[in-house]
Backbone of each chain as ProteinMPNN parsed JSONL, in Angstrom:
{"seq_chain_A": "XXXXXXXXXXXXXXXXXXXXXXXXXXXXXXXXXXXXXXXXXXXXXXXXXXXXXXXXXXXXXXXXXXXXXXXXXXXXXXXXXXXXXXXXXXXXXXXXXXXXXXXXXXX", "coords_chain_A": {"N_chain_A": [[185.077, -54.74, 246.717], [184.069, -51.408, 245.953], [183.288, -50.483, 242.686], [185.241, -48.363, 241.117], [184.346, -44.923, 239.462], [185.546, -44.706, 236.297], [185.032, -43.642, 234.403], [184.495, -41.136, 232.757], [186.819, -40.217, 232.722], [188.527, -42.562, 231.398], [188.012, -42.512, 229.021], [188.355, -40.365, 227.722], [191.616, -40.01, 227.721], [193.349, -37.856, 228.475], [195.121, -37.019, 229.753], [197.589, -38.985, 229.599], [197.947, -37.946, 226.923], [199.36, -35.375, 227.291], [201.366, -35.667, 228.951], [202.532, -37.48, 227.164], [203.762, -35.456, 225.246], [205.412, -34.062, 227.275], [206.702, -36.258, 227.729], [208.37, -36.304, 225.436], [211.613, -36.425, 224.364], [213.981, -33.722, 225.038], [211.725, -31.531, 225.813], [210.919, -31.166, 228.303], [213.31, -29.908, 229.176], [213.559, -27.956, 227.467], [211.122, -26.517, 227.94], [211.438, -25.811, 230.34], [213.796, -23.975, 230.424], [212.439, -22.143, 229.057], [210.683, -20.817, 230.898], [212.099, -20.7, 233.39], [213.904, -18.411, 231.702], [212.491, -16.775, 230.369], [211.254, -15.127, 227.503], [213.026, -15.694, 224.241], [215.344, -15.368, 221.86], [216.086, -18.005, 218.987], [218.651, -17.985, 218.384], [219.587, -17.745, 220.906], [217.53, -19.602, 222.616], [219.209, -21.989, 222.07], [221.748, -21.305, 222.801], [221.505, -22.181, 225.288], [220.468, -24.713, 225.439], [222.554, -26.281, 224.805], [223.082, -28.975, 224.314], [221.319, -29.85, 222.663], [220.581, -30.07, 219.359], [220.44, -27.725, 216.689], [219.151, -28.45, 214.462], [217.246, -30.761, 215.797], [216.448, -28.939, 217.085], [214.682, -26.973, 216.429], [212.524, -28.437, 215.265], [211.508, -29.719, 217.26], [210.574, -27.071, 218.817], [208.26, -26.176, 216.384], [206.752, -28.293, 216.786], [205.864, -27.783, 219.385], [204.741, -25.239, 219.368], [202.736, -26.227, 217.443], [201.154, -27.605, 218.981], [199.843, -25.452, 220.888], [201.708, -24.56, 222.709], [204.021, -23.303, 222.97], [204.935, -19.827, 221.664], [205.448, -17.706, 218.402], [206.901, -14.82, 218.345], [208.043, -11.759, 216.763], [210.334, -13.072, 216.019], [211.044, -13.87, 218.512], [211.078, -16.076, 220.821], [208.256, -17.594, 223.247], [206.279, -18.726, 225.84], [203.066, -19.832, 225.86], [199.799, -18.859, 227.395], [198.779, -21.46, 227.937], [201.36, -23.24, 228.379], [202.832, -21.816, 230.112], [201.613, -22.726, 232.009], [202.282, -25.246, 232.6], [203.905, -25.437, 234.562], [203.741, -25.868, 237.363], [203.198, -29.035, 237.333], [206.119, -29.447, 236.008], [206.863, -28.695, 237.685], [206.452, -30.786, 239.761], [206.837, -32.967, 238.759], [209.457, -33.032, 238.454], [210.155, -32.849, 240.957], [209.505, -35.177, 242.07], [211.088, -36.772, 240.29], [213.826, -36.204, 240.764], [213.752, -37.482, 243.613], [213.415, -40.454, 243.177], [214.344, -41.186, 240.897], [216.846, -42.895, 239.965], [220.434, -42.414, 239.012], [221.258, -44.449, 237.455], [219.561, -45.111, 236.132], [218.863, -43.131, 234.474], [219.128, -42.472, 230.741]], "CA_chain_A": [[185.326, -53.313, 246.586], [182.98, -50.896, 244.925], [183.792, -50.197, 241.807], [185.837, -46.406, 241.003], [184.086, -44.391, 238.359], [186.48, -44.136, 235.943], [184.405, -43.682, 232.642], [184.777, -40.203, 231.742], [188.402, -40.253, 232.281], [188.77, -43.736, 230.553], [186.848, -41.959, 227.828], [189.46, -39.506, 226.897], [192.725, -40.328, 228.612], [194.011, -36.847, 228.013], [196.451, -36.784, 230.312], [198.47, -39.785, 228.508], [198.815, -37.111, 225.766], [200.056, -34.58, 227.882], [202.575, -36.819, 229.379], [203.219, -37.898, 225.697], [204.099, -34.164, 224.744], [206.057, -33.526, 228.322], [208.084, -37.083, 227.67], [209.434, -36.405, 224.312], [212.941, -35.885, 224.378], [214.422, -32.015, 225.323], [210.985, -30.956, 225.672], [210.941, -31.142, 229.373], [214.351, -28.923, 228.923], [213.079, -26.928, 226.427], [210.307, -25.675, 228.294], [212.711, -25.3, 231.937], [214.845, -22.92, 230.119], [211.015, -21.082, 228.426], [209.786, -20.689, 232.333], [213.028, -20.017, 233.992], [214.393, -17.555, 231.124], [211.533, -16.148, 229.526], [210.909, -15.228, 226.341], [214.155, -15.875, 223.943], [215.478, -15.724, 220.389], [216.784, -19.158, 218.44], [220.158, -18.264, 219.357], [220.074, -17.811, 223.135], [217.632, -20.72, 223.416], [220.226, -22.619, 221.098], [222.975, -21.585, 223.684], [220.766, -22.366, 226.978], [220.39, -26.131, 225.875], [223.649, -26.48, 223.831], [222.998, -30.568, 223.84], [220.719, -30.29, 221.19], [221.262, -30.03, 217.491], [219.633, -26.895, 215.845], [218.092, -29.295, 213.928], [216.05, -31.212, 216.45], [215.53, -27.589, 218.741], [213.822, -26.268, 215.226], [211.386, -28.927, 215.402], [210.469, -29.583, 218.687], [210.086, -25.826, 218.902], [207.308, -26.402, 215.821], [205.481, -28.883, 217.295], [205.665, -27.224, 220.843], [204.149, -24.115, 218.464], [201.642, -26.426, 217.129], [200.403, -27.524, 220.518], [200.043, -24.106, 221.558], [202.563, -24.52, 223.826], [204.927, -22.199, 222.693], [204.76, -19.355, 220.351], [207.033, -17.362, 218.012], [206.722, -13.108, 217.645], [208.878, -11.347, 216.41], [211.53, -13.762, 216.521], [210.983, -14.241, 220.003], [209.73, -17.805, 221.503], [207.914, -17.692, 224.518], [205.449, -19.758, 226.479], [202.32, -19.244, 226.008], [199.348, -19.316, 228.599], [198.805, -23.068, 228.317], [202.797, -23.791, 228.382], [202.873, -21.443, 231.51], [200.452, -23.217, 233.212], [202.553, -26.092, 232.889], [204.739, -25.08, 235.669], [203.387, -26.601, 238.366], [203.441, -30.058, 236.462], [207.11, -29.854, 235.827], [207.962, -28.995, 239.006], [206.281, -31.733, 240.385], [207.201, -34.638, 238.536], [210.985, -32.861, 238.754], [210.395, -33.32, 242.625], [209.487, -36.888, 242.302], [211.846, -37.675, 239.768], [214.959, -35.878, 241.741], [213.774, -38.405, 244.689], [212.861, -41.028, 243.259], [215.147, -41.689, 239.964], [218.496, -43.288, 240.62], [221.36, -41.857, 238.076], [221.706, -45.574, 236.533], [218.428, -45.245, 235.216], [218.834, -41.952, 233.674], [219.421, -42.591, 229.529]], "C_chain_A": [[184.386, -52.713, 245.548], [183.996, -50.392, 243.338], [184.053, -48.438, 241.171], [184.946, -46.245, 239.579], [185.161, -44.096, 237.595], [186.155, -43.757, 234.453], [184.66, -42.435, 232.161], [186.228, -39.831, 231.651], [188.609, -41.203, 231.576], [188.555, -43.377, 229.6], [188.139, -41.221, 227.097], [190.961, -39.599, 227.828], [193.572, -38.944, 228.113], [195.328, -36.531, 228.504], [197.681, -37.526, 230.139], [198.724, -38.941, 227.078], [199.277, -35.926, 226.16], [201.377, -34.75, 228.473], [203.904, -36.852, 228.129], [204.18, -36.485, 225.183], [205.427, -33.881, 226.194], [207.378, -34.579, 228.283], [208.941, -37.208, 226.567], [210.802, -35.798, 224.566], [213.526, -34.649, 224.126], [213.044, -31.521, 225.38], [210.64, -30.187, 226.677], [212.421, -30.06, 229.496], [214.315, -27.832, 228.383], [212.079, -25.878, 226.804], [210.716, -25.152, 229.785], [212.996, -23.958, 231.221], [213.577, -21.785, 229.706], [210.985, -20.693, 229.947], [211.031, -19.811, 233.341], [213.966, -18.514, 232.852], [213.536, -16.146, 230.691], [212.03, -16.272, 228.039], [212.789, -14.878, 225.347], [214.155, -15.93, 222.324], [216.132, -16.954, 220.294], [217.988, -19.166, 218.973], [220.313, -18.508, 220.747], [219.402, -19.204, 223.701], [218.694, -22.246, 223.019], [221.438, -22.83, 222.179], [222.831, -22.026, 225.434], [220.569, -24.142, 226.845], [221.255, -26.466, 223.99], [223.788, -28.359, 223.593], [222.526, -31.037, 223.117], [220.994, -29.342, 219.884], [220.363, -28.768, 217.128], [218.471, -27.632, 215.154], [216.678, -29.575, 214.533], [215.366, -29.681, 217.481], [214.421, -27.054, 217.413], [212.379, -26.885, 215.507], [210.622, -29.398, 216.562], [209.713, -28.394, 218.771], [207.987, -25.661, 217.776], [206.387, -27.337, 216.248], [205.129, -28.44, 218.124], [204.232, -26.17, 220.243], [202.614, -24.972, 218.162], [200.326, -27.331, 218.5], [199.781, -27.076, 221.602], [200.392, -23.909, 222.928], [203.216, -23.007, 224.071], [204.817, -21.19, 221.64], [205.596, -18.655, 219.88], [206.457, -15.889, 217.881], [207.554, -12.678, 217.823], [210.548, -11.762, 216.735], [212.082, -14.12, 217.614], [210.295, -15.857, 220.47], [209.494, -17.437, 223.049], [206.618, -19.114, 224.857], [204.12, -19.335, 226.383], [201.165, -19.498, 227.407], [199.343, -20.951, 229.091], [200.475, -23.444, 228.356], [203.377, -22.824, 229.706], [202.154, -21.891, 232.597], [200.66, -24.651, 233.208], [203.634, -26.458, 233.971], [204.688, -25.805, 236.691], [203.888, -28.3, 238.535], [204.395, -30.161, 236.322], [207.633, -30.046, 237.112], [207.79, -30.188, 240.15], [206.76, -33.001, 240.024], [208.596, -34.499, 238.768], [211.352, -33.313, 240.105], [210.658, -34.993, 242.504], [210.882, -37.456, 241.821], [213.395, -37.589, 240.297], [215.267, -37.183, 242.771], [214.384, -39.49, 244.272], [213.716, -42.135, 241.978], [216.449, -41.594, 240.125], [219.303, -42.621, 239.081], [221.55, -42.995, 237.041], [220.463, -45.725, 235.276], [217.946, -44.212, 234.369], [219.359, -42.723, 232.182], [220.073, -41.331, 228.764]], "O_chain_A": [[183.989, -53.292, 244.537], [185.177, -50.062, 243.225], [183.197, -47.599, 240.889], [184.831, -47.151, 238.754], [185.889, -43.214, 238.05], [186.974, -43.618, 233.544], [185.107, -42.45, 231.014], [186.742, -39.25, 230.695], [189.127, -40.709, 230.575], [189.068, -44.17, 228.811], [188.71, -41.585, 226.069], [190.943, -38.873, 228.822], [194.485, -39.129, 227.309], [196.295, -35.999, 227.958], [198.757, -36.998, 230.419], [199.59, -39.275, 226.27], [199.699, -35.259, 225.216], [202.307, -33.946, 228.404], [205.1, -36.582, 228.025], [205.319, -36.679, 224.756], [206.476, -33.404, 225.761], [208.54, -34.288, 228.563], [209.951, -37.909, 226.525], [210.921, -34.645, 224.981], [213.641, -34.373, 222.932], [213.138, -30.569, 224.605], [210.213, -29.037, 226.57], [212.123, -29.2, 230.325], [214.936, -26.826, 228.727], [212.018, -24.746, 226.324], [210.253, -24.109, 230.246], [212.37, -22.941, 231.521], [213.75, -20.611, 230.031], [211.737, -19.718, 229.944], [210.926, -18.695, 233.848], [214.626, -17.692, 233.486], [213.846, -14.954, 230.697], [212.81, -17.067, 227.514], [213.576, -14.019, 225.743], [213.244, -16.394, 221.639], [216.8, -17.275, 221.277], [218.437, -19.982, 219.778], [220.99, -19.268, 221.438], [219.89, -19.897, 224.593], [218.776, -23.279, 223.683], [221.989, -23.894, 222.46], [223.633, -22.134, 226.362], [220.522, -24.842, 227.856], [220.893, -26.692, 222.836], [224.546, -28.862, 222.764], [222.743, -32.162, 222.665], [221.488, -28.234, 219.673], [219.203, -29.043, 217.436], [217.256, -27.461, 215.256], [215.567, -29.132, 214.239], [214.373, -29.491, 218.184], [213.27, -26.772, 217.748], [211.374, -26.258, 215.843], [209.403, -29.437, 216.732], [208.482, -28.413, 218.805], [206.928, -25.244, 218.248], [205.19, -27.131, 216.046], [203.899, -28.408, 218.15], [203.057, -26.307, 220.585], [201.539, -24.511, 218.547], [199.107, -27.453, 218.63], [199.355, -27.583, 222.64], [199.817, -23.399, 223.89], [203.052, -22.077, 224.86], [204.572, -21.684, 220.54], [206.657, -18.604, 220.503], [205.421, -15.82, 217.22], [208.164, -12.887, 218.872], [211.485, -11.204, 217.307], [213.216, -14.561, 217.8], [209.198, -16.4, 220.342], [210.355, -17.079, 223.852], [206.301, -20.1, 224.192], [203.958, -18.244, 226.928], [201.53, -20.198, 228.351], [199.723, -21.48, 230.135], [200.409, -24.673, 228.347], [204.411, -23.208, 230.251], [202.116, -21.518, 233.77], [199.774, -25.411, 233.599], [204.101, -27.58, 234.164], [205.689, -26.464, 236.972], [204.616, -28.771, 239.409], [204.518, -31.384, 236.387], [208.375, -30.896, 237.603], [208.559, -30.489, 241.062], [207.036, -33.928, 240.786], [209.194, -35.478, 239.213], [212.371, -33.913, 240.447], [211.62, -35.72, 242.753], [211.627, -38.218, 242.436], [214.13, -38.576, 240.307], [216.336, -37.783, 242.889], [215.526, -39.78, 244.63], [213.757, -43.365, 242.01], [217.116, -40.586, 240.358], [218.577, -42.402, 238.112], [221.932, -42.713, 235.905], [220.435, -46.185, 234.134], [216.925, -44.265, 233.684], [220.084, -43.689, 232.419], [220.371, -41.418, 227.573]]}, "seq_chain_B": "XXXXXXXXXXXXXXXXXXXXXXXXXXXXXXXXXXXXXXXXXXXXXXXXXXXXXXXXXXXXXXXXXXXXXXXXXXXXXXXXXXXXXXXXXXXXXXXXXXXXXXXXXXX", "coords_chain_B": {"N_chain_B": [[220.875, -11.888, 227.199], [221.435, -13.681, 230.105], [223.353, -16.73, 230.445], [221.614, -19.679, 231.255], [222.091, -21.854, 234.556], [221.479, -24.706, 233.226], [222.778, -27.369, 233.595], [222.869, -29.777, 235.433], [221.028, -30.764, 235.37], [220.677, -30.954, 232.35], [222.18, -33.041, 232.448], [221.314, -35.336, 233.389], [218.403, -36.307, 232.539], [216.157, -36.399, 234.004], [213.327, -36.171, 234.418], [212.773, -36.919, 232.183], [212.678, -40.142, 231.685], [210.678, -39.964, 234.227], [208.188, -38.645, 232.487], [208.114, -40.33, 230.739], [207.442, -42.974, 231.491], [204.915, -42.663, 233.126], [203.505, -41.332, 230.732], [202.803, -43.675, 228.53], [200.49, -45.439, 227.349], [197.913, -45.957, 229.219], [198.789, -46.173, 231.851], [198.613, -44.074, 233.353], [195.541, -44.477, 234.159], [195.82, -46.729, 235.104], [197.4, -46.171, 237.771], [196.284, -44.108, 238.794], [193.756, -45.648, 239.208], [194.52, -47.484, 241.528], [195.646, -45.54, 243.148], [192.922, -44.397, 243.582], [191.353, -46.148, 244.749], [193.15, -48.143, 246.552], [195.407, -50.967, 247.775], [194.568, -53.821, 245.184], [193.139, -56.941, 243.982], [194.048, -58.661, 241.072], [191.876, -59.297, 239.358], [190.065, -57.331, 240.429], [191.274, -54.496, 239.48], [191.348, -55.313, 236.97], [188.441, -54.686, 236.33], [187.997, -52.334, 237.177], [189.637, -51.228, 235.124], [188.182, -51.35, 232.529], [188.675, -51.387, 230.164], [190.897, -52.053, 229.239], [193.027, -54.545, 228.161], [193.119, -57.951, 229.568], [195.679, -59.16, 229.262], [197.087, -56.889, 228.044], [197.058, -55.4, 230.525], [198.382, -57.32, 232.892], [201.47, -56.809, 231.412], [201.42, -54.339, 231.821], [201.81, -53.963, 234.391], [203.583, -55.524, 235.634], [205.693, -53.668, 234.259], [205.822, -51.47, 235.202], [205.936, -53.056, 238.164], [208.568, -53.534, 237.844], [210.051, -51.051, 237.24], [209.512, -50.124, 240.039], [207.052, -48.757, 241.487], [204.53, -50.112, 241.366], [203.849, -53.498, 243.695], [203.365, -56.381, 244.688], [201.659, -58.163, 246.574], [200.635, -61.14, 248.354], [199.212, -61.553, 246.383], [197.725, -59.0, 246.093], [198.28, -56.096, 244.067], [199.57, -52.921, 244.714], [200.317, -49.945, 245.651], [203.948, -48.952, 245.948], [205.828, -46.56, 247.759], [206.893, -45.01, 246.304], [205.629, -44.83, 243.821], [202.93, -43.883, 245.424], [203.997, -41.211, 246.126], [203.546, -40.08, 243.713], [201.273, -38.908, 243.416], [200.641, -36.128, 243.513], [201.795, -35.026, 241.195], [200.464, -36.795, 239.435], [197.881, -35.685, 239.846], [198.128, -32.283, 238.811], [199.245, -32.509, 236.411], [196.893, -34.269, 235.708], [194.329, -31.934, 236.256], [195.949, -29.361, 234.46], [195.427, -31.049, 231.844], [193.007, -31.209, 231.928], [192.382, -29.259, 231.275], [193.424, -27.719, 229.195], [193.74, -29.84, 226.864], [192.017, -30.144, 224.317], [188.854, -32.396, 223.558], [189.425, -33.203, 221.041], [191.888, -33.701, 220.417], [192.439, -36.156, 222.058], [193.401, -39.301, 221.65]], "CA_chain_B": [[220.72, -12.558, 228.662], [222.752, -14.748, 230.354], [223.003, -18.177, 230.441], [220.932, -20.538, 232.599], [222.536, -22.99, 234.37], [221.482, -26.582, 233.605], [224.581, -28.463, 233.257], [222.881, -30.586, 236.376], [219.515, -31.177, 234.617], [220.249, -32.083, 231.477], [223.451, -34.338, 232.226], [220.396, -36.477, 233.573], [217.032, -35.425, 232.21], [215.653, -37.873, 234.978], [211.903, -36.183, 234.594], [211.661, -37.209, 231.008], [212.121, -40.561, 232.319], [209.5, -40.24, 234.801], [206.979, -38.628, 232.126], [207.904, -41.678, 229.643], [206.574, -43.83, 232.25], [203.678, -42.073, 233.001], [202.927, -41.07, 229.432], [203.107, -44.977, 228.285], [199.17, -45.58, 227.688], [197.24, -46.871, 230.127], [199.628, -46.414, 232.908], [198.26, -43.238, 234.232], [194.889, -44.875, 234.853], [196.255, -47.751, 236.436], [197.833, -45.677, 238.716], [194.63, -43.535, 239.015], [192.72, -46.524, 240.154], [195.148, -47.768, 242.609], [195.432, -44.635, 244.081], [191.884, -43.909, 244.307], [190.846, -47.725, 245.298], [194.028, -48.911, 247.18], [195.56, -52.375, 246.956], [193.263, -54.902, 244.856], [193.433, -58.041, 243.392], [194.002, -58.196, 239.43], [190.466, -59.336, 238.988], [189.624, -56.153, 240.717], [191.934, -53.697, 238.843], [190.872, -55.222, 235.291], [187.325, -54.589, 236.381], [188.263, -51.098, 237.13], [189.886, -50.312, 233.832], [187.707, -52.294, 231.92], [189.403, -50.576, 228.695], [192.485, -52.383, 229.435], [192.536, -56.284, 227.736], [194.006, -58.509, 230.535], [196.913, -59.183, 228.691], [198.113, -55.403, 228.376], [196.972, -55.275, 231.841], [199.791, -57.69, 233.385], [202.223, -56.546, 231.066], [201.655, -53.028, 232.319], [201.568, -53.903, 235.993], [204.804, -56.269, 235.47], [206.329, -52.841, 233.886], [205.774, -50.875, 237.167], [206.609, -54.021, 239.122], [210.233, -53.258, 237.295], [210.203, -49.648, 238.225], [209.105, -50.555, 241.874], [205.882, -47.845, 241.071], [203.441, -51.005, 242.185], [204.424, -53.958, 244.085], [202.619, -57.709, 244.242], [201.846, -58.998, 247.75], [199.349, -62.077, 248.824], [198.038, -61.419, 245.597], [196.956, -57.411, 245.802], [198.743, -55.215, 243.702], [199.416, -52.3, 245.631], [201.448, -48.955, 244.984], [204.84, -48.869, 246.555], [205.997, -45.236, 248.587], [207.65, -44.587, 244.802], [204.283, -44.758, 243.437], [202.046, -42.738, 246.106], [204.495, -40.705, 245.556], [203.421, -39.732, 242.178], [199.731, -38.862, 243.682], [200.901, -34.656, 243.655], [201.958, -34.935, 239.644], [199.146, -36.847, 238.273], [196.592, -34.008, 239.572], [198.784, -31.404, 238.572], [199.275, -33.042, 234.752], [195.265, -33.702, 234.803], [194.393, -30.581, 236.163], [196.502, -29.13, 233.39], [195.33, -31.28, 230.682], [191.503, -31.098, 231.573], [191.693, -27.276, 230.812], [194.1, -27.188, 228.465], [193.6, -30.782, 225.889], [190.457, -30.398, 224.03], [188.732, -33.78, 223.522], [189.421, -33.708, 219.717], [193.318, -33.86, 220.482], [192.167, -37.241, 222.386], [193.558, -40.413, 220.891]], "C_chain_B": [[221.43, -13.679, 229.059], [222.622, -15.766, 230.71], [222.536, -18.906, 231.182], [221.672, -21.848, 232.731], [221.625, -24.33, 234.465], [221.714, -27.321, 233.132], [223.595, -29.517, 234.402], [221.319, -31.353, 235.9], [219.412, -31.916, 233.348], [221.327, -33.025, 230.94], [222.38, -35.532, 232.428], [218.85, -36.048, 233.624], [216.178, -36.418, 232.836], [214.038, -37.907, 234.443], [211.425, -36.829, 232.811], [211.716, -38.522, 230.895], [210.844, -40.765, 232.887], [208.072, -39.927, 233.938], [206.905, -39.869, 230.953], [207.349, -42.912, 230.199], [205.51, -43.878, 232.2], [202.656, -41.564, 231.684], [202.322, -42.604, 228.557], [200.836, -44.954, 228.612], [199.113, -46.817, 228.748], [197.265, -46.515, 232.074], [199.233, -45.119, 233.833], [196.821, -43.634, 234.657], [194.892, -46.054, 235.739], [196.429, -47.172, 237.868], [196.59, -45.18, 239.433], [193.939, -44.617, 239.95], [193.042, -47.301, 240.937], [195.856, -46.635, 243.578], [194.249, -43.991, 244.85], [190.935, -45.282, 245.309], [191.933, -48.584, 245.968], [194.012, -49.897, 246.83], [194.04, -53.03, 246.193], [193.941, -55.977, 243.931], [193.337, -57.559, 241.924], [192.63, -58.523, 238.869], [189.133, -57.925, 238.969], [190.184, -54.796, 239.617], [191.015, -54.099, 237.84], [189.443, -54.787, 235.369], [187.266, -53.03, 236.908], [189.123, -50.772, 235.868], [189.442, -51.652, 232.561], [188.076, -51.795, 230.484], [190.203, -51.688, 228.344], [192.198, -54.099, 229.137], [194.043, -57.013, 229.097], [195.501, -58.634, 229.995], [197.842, -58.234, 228.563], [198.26, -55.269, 229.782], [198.155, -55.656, 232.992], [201.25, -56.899, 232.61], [202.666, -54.962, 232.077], [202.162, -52.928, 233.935], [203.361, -54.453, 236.579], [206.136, -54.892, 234.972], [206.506, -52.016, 234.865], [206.068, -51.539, 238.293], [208.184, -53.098, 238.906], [210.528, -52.269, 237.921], [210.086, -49.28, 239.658], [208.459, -48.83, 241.832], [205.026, -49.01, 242.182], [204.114, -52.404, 242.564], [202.991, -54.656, 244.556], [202.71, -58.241, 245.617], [200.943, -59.67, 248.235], [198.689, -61.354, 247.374], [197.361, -60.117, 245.259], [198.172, -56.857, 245.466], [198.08, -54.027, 244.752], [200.619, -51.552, 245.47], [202.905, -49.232, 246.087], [204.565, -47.13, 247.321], [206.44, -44.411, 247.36], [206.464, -44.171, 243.823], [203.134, -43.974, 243.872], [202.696, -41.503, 245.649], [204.141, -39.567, 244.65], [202.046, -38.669, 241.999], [199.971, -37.238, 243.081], [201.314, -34.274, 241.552], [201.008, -35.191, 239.095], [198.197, -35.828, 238.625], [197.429, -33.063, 239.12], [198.723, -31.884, 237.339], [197.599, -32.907, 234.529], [194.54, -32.832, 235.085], [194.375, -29.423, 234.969], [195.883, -29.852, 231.661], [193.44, -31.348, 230.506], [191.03, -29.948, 231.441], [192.487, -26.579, 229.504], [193.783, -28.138, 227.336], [192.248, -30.449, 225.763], [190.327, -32.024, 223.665], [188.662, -33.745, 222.027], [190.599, -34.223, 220.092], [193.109, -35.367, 221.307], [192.016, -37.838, 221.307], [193.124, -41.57, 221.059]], "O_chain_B": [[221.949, -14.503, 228.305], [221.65, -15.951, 231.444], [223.197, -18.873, 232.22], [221.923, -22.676, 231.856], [221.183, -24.854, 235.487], [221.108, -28.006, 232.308], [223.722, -30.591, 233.814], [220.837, -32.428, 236.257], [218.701, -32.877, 233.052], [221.502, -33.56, 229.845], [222.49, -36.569, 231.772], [218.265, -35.557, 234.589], [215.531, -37.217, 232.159], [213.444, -38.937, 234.123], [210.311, -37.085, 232.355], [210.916, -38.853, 230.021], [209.986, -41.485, 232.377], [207.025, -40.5, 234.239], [205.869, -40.252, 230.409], [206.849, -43.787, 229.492], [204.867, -44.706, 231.556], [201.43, -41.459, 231.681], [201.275, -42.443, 227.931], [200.164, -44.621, 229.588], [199.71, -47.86, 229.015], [196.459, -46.551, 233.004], [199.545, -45.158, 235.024], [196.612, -43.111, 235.752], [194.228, -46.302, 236.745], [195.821, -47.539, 238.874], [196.027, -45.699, 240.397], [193.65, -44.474, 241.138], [192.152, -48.049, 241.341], [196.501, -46.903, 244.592], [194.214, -43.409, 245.934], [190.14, -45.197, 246.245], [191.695, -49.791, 245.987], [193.24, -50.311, 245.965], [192.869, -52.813, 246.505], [195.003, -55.876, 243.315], [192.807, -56.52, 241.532], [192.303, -57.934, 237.839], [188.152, -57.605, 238.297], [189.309, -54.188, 239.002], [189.971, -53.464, 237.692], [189.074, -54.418, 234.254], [186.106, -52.626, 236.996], [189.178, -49.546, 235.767], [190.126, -52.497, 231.985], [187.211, -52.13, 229.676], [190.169, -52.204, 227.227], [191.362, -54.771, 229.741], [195.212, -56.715, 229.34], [196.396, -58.019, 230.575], [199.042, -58.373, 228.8], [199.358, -55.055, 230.295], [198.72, -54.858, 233.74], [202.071, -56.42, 233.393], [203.671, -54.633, 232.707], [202.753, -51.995, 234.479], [204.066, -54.005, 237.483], [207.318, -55.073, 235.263], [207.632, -51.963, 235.36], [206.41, -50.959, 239.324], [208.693, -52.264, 239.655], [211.147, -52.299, 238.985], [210.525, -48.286, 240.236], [209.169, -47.855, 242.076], [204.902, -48.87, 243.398], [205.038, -52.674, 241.797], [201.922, -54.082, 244.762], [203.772, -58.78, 245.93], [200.092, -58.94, 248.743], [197.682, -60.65, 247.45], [196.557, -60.038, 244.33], [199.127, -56.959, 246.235], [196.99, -53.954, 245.321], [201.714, -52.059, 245.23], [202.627, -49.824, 247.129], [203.461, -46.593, 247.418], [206.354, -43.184, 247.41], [206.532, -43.155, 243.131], [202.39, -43.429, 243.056], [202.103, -40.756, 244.87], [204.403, -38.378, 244.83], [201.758, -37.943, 241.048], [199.385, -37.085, 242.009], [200.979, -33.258, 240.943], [200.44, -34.399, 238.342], [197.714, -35.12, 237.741], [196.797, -33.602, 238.211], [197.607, -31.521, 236.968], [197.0, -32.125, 233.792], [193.757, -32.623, 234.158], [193.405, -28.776, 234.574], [195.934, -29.243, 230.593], [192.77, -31.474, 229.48], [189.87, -29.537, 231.446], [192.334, -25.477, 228.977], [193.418, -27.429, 226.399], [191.426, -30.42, 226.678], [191.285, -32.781, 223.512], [187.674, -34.357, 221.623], [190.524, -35.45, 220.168], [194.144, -35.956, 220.997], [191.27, -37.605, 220.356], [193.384, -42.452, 220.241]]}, "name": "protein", "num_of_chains": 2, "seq": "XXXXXXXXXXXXXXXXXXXXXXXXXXXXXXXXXXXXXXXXXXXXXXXXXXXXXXXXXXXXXXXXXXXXXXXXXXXXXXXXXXXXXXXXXXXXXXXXXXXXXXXXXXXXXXXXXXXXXXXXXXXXXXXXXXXXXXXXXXXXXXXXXXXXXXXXXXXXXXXXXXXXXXXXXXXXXXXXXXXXXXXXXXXXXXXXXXXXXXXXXXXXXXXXXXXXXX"}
């Protein structure tokens, strides 16, 4: 078999840190409720994913922020272009994972 | 604004799952090069992600065995239907992350 070019992706595996950012825990939730709600204050997204702690929604929210995922004005969080243009991307792996992931293997 | 439901989403946050898979270095060019080069022997694979030290290599492949992602027959690794599958997410993620990750944020 010939051998696949895979050097300039091998090079920067970017999409293993996109992944990385999409598989941290409530993030994938965090940004559902951004896409399907819109733009939201602390409280409402506080009461839209009531499973997490203030605590941890604070800081996800800050890293999301420093990812320029998400951003904050005037006490508002929204999505920004790059965290809207991850839409596609959720809804696809949501497809798969709907299929494809049995309930036992949910954590 | 009023509350969004997902009581059904994040009783089982299945997709963050599927991106902890997929996020897991390595594992999205594996996939990559058994989606773009169909089955191949492991001599073949390691020589397509010549990054990858044989040793991570099985481990990784043995980790997707588990998940029934790729699946071991006469010797050619070779994606399962769980695994093709997947083909519609990874462009959509690198898509997404080759317009959105700059190559500093590459680890």
């Amino acid at each position: 078999m010939e051998q696949i070019k895979v050097t300039e992706f091998s090079l920067c595996p970017k999409f293993e840190k996109a992944f990385t950012i999409l598989g941290k825990k409530w993030n994938g939730l965090i940004l559902d409720v951004l896409l399907e709600g819109g733009p939201q204050r602390f409280v409402e997204l506080a009461n839209n994913v009531p499973e997490v702690s203030d605590r941890v929604l604070v800081e996800r929210l800050r890293e999301l922020e420093r990812e320029g995922i998400v951003t904050k004005e005037s006490n508002l969080y929204r999505l920004t272009e790059k965290g809207t243009d991850l839409e596609k991307s959720l809804i696809s792996v949501k497809n798969w994972s709907e299929k494809w992931i049995t309930p036992e293997e949910c954590s």
